[in-house]
N, C-alpha and C positions, 0 to 999 in steps of 0.2 A: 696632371703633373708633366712639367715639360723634360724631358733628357735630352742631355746636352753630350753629344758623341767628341771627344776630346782627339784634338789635331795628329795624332800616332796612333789612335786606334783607328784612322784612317787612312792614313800612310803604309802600318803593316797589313791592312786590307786588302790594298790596293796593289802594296809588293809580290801579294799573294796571288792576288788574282794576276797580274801581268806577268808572274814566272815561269819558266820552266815544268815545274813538280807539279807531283801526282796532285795536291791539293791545290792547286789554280786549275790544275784540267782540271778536274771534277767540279768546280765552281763552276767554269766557262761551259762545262756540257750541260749542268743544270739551269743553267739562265737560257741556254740554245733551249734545251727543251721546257721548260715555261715560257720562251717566248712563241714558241711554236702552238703549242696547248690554247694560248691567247689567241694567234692568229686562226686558229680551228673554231674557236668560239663564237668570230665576226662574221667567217663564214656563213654562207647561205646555207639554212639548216642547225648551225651553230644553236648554244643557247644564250648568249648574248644577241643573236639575231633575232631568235624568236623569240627572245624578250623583248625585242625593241619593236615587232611586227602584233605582239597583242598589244604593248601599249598606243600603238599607233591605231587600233581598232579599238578600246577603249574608249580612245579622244574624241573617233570618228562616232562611237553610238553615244554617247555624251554630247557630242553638239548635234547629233538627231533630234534626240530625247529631248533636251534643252528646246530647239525650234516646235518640235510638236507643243511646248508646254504654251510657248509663248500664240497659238493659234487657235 
């Protein structure tokens, strides 16, 4: 099911997050900190990193595995 977010419910989104008040800070310091949380993730050590470092060892005994088959 597709939803369709309608032209004012993003305008007062957006009024919100660009103002003054207590509720745009608090948007703006939660998006700062998920975006930071993110960047900790890509990190060396991260768990995005060291997801992307066993798949990249996965590939690597996969195409081993594969060459032995083929000998």
């Amino acid at each position: 099911e597709e939803v369709v977010v309608q032209r004012d419910d993003i305008m007062k989104a957006v009024e919100i997050l660009m103002g003054n008040g207590q509720e745009g800070k608090a948007m703006r310091m939660r998006a700062r900190n998920l975006g930071d949380a993110a960047d900790r993730t890509l990190e060396e050590g991260g768990h995005s990193y060291n997801n992307l470092i066993q798949l990249i060892d996965e590939l690597k005994s996969l195409k081993i595995a594969r060459g032995l088959e083929k000998n």
